[in-house]
HTML snippet that shows the backbone in 3Dmol.js (N, CA, C, O; Angstrom):
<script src="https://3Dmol.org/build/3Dmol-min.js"></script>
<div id="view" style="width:600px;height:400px;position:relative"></div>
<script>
const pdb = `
ATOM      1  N   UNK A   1      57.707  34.445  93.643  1.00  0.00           N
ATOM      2  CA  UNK A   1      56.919  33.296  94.020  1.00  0.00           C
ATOM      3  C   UNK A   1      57.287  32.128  93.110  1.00  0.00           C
ATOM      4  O   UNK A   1      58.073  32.424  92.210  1.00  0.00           O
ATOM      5  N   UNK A   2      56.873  30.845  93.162  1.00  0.00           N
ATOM      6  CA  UNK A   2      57.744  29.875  93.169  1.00  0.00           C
ATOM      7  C   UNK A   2      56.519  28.726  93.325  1.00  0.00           C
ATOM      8  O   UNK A   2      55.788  28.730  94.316  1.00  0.00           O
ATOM      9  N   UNK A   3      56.350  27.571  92.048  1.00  0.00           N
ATOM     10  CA  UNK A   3      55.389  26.612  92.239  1.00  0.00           C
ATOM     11  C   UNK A   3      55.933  25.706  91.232  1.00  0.00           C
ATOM     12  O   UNK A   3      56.796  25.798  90.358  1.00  0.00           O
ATOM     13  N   UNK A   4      55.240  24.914  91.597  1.00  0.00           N
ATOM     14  CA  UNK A   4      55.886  23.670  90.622  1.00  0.00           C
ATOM     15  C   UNK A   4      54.285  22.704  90.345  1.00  0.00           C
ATOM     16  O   UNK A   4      53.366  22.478  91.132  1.00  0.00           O
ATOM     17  N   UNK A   5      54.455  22.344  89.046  1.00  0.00           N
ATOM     18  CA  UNK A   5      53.168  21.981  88.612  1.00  0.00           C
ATOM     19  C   UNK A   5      53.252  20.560  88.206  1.00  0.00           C
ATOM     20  O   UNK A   5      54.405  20.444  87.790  1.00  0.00           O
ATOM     21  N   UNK A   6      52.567  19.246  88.085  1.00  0.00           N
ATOM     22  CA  UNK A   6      52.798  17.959  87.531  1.00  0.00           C
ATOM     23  C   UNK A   6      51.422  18.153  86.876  1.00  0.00           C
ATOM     24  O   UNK A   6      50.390  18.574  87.398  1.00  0.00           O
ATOM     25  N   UNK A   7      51.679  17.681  85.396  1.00  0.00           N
ATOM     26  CA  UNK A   7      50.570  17.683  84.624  1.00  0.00           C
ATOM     27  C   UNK A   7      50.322  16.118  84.184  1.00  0.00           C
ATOM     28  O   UNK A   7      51.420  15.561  84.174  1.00  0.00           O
ATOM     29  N   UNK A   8      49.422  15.343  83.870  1.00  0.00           N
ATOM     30  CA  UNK A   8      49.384  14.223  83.008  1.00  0.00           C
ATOM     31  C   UNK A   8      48.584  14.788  81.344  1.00  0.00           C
ATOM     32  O   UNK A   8      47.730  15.674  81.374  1.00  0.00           O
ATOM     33  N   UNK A   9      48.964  14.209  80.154  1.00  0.00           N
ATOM     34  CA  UNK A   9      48.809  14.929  79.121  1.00  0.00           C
ATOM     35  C   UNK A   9      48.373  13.100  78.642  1.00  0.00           C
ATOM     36  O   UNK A   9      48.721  12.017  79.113  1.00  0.00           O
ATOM     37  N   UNK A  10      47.368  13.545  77.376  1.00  0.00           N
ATOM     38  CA  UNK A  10      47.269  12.148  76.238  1.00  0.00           C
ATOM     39  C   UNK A  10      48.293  11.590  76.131  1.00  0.00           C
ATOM     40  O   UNK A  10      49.251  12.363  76.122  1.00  0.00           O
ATOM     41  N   UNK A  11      48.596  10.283  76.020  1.00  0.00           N
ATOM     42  CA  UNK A  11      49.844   9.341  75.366  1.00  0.00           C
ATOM     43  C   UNK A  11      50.251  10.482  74.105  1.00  0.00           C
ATOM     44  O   UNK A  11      49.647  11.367  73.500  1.00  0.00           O
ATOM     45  N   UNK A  12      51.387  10.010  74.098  1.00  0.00           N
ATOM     46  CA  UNK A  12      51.870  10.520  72.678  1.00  0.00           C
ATOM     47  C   UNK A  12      51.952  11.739  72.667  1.00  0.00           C
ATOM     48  O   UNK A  12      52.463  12.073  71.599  1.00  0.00           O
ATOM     49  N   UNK A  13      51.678  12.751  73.404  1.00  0.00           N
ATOM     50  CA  UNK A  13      51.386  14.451  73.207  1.00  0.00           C
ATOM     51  C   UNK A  13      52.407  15.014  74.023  1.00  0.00           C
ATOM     52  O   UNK A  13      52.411  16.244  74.061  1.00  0.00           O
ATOM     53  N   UNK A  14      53.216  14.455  74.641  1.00  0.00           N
ATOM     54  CA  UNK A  14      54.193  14.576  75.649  1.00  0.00           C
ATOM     55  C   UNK A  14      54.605  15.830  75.034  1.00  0.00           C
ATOM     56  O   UNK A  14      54.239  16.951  75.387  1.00  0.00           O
ATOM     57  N   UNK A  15      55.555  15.486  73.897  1.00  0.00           N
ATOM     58  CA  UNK A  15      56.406  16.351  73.389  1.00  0.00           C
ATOM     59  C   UNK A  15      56.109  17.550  72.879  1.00  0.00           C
ATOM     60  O   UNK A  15      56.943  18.452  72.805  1.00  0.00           O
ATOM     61  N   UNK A  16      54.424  17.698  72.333  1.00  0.00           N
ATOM     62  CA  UNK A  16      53.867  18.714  72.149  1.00  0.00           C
ATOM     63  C   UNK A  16      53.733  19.812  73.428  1.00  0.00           C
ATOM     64  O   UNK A  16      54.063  20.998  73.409  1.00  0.00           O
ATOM     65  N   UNK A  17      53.167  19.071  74.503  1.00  0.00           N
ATOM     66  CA  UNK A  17      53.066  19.860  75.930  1.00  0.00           C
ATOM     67  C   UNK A  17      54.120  21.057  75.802  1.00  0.00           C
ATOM     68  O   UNK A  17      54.001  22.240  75.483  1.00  0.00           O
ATOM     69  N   UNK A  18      55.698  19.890  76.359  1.00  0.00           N
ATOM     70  CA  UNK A  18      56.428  20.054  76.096  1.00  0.00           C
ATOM     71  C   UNK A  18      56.911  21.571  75.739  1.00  0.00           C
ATOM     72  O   UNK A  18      57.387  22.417  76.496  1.00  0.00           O
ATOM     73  N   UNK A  19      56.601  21.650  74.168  1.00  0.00           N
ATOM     74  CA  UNK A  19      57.218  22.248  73.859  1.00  0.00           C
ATOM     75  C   UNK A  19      56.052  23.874  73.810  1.00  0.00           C
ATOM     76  O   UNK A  19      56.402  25.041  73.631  1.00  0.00           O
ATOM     77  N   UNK A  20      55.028  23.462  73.983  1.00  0.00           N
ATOM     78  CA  UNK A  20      54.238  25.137  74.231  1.00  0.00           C
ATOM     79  C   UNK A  20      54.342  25.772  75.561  1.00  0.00           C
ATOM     80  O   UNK A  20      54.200  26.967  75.820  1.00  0.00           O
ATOM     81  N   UNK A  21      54.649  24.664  76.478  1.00  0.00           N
ATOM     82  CA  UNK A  21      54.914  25.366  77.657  1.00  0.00           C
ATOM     83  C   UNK A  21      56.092  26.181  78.012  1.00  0.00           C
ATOM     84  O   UNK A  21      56.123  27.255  78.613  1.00  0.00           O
ATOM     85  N   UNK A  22      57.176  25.383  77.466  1.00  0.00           N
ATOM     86  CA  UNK A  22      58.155  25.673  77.756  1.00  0.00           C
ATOM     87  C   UNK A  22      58.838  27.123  76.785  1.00  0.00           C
ATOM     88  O   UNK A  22      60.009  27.237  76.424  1.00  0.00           O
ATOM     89  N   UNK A  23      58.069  27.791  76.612  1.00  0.00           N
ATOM     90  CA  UNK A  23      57.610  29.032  75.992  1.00  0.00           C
ATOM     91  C   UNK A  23      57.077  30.443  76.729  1.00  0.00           C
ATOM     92  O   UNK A  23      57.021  31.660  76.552  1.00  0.00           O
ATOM     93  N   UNK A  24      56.847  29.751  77.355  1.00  0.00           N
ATOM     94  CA  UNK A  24      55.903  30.479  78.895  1.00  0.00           C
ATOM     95  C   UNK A  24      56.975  31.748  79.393  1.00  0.00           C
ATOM     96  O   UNK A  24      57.899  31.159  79.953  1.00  0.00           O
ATOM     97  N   UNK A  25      57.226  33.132  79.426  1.00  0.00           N
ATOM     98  CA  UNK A  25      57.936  33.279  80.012  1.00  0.00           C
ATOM     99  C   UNK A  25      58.155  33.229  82.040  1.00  0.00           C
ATOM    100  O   UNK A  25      58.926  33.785  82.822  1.00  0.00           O
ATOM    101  N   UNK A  26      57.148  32.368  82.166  1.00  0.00           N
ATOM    102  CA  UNK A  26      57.506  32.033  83.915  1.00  0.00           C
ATOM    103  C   UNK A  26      57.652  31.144  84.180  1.00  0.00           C
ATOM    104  O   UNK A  26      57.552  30.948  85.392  1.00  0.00           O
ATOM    105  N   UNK A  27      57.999  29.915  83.274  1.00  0.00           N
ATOM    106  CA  UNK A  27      58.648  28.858  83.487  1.00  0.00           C
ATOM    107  C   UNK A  27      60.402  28.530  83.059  1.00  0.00           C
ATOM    108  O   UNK A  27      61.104  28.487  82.049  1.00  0.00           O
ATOM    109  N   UNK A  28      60.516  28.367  84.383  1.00  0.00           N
ATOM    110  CA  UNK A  28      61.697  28.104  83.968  1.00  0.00           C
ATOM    111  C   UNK A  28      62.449  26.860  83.990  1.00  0.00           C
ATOM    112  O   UNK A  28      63.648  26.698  83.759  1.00  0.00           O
ATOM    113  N   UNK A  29      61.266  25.723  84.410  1.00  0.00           N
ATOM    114  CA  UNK A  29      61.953  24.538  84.152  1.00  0.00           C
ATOM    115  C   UNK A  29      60.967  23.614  83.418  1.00  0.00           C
ATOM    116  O   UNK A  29      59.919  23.558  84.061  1.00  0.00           O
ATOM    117  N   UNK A  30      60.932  22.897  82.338  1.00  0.00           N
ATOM    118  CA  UNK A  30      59.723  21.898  81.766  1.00  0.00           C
ATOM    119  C   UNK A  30      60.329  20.691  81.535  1.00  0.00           C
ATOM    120  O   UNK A  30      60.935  20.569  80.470  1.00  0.00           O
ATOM    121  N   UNK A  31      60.288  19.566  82.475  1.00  0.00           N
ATOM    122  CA  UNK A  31      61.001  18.002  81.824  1.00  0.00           C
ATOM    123  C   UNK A  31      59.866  16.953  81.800  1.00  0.00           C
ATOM    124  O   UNK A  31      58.933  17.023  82.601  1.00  0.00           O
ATOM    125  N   UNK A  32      59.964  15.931  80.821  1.00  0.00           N
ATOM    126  CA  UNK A  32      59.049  14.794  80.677  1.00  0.00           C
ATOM    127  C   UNK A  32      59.438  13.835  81.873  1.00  0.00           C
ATOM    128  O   UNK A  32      60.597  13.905  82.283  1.00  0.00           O
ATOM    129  N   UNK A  33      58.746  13.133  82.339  1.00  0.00           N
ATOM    130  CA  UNK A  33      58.349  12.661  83.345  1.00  0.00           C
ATOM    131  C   UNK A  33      57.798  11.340  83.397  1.00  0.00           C
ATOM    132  O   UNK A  33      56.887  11.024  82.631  1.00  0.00           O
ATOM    133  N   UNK A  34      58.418  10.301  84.490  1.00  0.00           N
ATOM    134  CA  UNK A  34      57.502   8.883  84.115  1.00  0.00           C
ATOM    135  C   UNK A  34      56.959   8.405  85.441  1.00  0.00           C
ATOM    136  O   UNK A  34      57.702   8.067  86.362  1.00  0.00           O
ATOM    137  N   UNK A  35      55.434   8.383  85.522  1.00  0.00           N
ATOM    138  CA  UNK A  35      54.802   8.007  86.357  1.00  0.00           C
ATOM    139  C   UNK A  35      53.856   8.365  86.364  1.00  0.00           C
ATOM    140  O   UNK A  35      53.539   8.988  85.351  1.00  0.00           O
ATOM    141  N   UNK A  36      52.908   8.239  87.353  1.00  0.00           N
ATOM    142  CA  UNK A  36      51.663   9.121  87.497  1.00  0.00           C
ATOM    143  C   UNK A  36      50.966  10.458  86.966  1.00  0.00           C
ATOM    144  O   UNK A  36      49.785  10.804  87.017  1.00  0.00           O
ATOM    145  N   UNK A  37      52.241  11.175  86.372  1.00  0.00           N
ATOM    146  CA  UNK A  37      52.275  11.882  85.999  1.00  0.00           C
ATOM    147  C   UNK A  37      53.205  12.394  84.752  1.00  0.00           C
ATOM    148  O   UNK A  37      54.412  12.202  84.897  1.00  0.00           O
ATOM    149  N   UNK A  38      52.771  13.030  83.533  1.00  0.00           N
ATOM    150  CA  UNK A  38      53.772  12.940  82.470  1.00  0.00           C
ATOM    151  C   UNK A  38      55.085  14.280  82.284  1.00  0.00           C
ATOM    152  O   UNK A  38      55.955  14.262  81.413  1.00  0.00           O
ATOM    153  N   UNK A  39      54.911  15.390  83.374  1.00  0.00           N
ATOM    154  CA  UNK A  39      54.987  16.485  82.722  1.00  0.00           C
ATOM    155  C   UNK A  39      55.463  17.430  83.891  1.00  0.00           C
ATOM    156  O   UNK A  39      54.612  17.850  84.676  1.00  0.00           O
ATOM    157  N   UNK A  40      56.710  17.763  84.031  1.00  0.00           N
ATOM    158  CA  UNK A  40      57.253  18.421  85.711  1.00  0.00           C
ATOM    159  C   UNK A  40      57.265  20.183  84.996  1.00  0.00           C
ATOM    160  O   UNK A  40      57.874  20.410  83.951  1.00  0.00           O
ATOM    161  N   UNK A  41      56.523  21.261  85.733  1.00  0.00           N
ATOM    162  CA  UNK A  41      56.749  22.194  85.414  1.00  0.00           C
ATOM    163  C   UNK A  41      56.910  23.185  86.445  1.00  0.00           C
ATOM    164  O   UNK A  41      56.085  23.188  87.359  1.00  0.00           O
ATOM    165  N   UNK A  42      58.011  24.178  86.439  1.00  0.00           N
ATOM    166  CA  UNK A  42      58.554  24.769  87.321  1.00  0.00           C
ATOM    167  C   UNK A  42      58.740  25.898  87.289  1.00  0.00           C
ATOM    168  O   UNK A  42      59.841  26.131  86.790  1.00  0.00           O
ATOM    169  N   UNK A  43      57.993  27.128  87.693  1.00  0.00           N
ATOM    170  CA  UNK A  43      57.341  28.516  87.244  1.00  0.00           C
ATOM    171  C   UNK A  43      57.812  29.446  88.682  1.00  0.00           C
ATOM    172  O   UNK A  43      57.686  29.032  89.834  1.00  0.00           O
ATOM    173  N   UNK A  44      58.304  30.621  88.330  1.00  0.00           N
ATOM    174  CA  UNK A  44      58.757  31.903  88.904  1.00  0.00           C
ATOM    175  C   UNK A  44      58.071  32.842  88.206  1.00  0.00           C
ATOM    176  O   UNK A  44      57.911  32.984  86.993  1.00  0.00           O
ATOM    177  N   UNK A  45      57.640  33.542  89.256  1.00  0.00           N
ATOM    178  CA  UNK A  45      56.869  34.630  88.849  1.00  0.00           C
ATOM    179  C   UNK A  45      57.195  35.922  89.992  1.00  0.00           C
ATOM    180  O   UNK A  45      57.485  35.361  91.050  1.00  0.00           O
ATOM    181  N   UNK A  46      57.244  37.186  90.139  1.00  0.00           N
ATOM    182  CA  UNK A  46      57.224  38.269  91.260  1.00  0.00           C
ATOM    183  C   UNK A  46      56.164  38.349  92.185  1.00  0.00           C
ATOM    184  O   UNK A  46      56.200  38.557  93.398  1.00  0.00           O
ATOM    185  N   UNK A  47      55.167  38.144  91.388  1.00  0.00           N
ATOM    186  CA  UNK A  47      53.873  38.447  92.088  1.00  0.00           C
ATOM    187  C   UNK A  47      52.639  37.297  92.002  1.00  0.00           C
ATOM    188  O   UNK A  47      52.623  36.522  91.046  1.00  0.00           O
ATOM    189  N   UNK A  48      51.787  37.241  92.871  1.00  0.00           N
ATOM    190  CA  UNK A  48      50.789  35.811  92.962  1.00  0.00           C
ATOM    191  C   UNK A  48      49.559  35.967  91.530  1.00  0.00           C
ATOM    192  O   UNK A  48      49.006  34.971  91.064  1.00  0.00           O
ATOM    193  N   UNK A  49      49.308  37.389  91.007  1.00  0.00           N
ATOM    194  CA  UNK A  49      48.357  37.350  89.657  1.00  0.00           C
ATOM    195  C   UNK A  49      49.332  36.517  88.761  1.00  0.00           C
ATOM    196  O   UNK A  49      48.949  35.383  88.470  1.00  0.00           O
ATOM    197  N   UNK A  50      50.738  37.001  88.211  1.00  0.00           N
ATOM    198  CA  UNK A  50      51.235  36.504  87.502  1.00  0.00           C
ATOM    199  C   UNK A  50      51.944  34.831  87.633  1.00  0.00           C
ATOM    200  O   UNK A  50      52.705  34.275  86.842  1.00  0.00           O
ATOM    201  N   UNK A  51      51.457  34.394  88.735  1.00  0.00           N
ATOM    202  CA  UNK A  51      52.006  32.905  88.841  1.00  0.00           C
ATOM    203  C   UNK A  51      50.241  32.385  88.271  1.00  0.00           C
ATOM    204  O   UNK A  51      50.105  31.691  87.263  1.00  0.00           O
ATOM    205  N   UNK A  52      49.228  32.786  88.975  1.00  0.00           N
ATOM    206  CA  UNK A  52      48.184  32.177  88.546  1.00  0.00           C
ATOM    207  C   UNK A  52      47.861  32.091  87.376  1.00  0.00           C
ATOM    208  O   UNK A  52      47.251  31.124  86.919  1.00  0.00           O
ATOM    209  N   UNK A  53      48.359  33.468  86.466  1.00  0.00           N
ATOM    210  CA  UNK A  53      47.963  33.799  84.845  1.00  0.00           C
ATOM    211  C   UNK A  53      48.641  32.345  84.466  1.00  0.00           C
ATOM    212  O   UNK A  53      48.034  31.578  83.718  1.00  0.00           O
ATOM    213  N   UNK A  54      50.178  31.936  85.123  1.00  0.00           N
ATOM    214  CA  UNK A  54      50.879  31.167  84.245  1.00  0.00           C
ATOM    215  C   UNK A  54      50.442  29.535  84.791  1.00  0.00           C
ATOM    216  O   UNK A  54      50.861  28.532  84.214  1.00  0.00           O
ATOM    217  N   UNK A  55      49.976  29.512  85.410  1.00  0.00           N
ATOM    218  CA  UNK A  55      49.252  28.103  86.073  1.00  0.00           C
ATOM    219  C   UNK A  55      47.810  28.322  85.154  1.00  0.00           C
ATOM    220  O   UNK A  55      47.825  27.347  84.402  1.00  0.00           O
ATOM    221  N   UNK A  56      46.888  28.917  84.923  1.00  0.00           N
ATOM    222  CA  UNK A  56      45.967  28.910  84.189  1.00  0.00           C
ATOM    223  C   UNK A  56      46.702  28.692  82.341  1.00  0.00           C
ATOM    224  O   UNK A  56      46.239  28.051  81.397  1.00  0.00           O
ATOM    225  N   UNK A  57      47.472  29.200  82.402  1.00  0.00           N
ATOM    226  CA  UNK A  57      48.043  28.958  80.925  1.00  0.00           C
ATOM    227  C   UNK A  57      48.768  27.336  80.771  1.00  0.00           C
ATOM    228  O   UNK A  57      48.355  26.466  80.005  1.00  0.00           O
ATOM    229  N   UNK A  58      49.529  27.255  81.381  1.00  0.00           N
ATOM    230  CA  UNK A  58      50.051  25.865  81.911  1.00  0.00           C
ATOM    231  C   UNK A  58      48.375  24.667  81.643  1.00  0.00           C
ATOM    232  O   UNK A  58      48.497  23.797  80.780  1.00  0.00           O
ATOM    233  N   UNK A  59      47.326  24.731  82.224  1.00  0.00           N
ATOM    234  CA  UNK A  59      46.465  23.865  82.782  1.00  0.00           C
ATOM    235  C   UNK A  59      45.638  24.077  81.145  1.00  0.00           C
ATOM    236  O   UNK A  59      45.004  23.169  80.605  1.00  0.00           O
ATOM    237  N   UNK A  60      45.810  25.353  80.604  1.00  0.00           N
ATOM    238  CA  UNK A  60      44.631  25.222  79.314  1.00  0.00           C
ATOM    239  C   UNK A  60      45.893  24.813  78.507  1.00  0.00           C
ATOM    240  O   UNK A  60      45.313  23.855  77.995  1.00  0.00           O
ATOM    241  N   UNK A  61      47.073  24.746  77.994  1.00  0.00           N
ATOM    242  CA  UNK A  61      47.699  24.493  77.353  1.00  0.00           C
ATOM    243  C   UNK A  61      46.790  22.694  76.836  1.00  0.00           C
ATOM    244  O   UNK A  61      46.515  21.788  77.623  1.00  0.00           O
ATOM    245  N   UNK A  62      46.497  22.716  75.100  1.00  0.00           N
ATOM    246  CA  UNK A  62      46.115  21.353  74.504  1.00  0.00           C
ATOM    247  C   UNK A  62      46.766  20.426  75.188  1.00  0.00           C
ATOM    248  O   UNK A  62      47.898  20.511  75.664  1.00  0.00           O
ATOM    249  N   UNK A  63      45.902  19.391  75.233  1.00  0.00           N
ATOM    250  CA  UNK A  63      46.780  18.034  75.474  1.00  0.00           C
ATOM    251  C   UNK A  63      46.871  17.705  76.757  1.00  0.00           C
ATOM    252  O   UNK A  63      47.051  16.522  77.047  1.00  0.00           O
ATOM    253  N   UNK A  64      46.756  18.756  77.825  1.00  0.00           N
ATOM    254  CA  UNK A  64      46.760  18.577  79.004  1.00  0.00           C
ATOM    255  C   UNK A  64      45.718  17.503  79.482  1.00  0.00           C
ATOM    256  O   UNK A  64      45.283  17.032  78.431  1.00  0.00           O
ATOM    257  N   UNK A  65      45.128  16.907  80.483  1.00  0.00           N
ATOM    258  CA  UNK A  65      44.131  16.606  80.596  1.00  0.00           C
ATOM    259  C   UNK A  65      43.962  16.422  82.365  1.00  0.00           C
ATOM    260  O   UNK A  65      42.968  15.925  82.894  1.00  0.00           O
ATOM    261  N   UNK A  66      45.226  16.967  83.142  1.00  0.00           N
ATOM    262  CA  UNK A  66      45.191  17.393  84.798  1.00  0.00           C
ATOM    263  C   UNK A  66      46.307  17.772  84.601  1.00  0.00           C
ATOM    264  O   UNK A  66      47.202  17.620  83.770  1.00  0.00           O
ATOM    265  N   UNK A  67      46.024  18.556  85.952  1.00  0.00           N
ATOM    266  CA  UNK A  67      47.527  19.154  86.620  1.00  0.00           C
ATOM    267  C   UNK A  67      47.210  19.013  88.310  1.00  0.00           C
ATOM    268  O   UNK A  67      46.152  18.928  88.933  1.00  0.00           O
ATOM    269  N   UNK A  68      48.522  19.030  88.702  1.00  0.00           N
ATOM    270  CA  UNK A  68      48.559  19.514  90.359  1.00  0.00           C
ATOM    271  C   UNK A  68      49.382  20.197  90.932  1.00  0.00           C
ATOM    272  O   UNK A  68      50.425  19.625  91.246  1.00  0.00           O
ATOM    273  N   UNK A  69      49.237  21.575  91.263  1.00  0.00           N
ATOM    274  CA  UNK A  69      50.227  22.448  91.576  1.00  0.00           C
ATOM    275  C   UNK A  69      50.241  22.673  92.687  1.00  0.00           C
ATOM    276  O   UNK A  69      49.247  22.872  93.385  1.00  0.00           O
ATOM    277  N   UNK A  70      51.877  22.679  93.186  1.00  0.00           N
ATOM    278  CA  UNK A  70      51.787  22.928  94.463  1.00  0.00           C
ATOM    279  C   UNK A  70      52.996  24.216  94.487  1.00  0.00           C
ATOM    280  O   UNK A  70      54.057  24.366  93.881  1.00  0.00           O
ATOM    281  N   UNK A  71      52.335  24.950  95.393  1.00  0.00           N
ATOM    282  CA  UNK A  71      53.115  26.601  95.565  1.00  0.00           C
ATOM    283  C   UNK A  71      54.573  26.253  96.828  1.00  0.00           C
ATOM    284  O   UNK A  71      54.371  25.454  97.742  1.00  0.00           O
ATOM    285  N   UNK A  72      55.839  26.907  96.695  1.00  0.00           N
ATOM    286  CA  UNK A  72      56.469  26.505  97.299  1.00  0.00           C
ATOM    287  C   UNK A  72      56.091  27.265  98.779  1.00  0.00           C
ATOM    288  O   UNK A  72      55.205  28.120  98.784  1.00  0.00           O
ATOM    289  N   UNK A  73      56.698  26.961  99.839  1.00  0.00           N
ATOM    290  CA  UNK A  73      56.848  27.717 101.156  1.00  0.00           C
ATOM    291  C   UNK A  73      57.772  28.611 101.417  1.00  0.00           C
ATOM    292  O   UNK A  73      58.680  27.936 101.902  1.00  0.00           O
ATOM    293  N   UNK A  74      58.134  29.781 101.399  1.00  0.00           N
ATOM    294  CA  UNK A  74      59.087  30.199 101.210  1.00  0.00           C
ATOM    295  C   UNK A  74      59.635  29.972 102.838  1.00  0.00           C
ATOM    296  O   UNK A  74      58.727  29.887 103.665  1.00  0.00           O
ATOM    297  N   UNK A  75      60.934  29.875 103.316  1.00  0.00           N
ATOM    298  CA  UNK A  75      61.607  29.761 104.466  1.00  0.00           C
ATOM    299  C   UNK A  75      61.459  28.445 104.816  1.00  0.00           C
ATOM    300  O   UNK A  75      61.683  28.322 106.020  1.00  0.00           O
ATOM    301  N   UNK A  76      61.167  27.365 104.266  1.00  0.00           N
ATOM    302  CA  UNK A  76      61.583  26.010 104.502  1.00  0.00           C
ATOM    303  C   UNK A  76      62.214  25.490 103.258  1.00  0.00           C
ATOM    304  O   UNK A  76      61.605  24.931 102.345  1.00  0.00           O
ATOM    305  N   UNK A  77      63.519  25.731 103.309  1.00  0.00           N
ATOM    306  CA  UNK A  77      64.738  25.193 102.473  1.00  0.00           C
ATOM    307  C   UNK A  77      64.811  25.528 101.128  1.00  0.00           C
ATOM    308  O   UNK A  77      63.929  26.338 100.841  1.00  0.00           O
ATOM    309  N   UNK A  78      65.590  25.189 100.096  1.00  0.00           N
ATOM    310  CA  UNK A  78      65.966  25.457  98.835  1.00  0.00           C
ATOM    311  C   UNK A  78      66.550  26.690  98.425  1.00  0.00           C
ATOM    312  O   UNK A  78      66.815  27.576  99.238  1.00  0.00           O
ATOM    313  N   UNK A  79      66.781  26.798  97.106  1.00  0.00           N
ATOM    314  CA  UNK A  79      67.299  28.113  96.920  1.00  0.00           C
ATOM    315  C   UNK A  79      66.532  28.961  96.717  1.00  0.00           C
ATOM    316  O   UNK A  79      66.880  29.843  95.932  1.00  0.00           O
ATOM    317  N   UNK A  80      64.799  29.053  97.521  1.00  0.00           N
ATOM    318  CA  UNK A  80      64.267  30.058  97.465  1.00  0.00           C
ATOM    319  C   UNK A  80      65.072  30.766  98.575  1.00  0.00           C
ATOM    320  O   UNK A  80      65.519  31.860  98.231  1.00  0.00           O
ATOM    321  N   UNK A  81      65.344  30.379  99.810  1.00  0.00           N
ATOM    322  CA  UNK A  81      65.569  30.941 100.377  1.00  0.00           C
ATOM    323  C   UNK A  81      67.113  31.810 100.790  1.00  0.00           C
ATOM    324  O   UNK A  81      67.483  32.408 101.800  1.00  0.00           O
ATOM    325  N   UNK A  82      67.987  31.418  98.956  1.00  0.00           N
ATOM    326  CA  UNK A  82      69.073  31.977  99.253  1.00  0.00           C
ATOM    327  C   UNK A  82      68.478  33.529  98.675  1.00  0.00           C
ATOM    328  O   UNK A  82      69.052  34.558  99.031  1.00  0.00           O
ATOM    329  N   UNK A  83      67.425  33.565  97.868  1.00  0.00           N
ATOM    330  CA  UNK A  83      66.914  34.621  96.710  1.00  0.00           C
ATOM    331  C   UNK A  83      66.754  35.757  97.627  1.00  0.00           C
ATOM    332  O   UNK A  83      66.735  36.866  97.093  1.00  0.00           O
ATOM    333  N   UNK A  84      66.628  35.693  98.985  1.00  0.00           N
ATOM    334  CA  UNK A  84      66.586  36.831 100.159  1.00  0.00           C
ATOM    335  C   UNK A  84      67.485  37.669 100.437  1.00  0.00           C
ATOM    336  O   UNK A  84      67.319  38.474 101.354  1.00  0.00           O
TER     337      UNK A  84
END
`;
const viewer = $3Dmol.createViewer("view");
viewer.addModel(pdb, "pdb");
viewer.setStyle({}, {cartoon: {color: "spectrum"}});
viewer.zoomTo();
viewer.render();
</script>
């Protein structure tokens, strides 16, 4: 399973986010971000407990102060669907 998360975090805490998330072992992508949002995070997991454990860890991670996650579709495009 396959989600991708946009967080906005305090000014200045970017790099902290940053760097506790990207620790996570179900993320496998974490980049800073400019807009609406500070914080692109991009999480694989096997199973739907362990994507939520890591979206609940993701969302309490300090500094955060929102997130919005959206779960991918599997069979409408990307390389989820070469993973078949």
């Amino acid at each position: 399973m396959l989600a991708y998360i946009l967080a906005t975090c305090i000014p200045g805490r970017e790099k902290d986010v940053i760097a506790k998330i990207k620790v996570l072992p179900e993320v496998v992508e974490v980049n800073g971000v400019m807009g609406k949002y500070d914080v692109f995070v991009k999480i694989f997991a096997d199973n739907a407990m362990k994507i939520d454990s890591a979206i609940s860890k993701v969302r309490n991670t300090p500094h955060i102060t929102s997130t919005f996650t959206m779960p991918a579709i599997y069979g409408q495009g990307g390389s989820i669907d070469e993973e078949k």
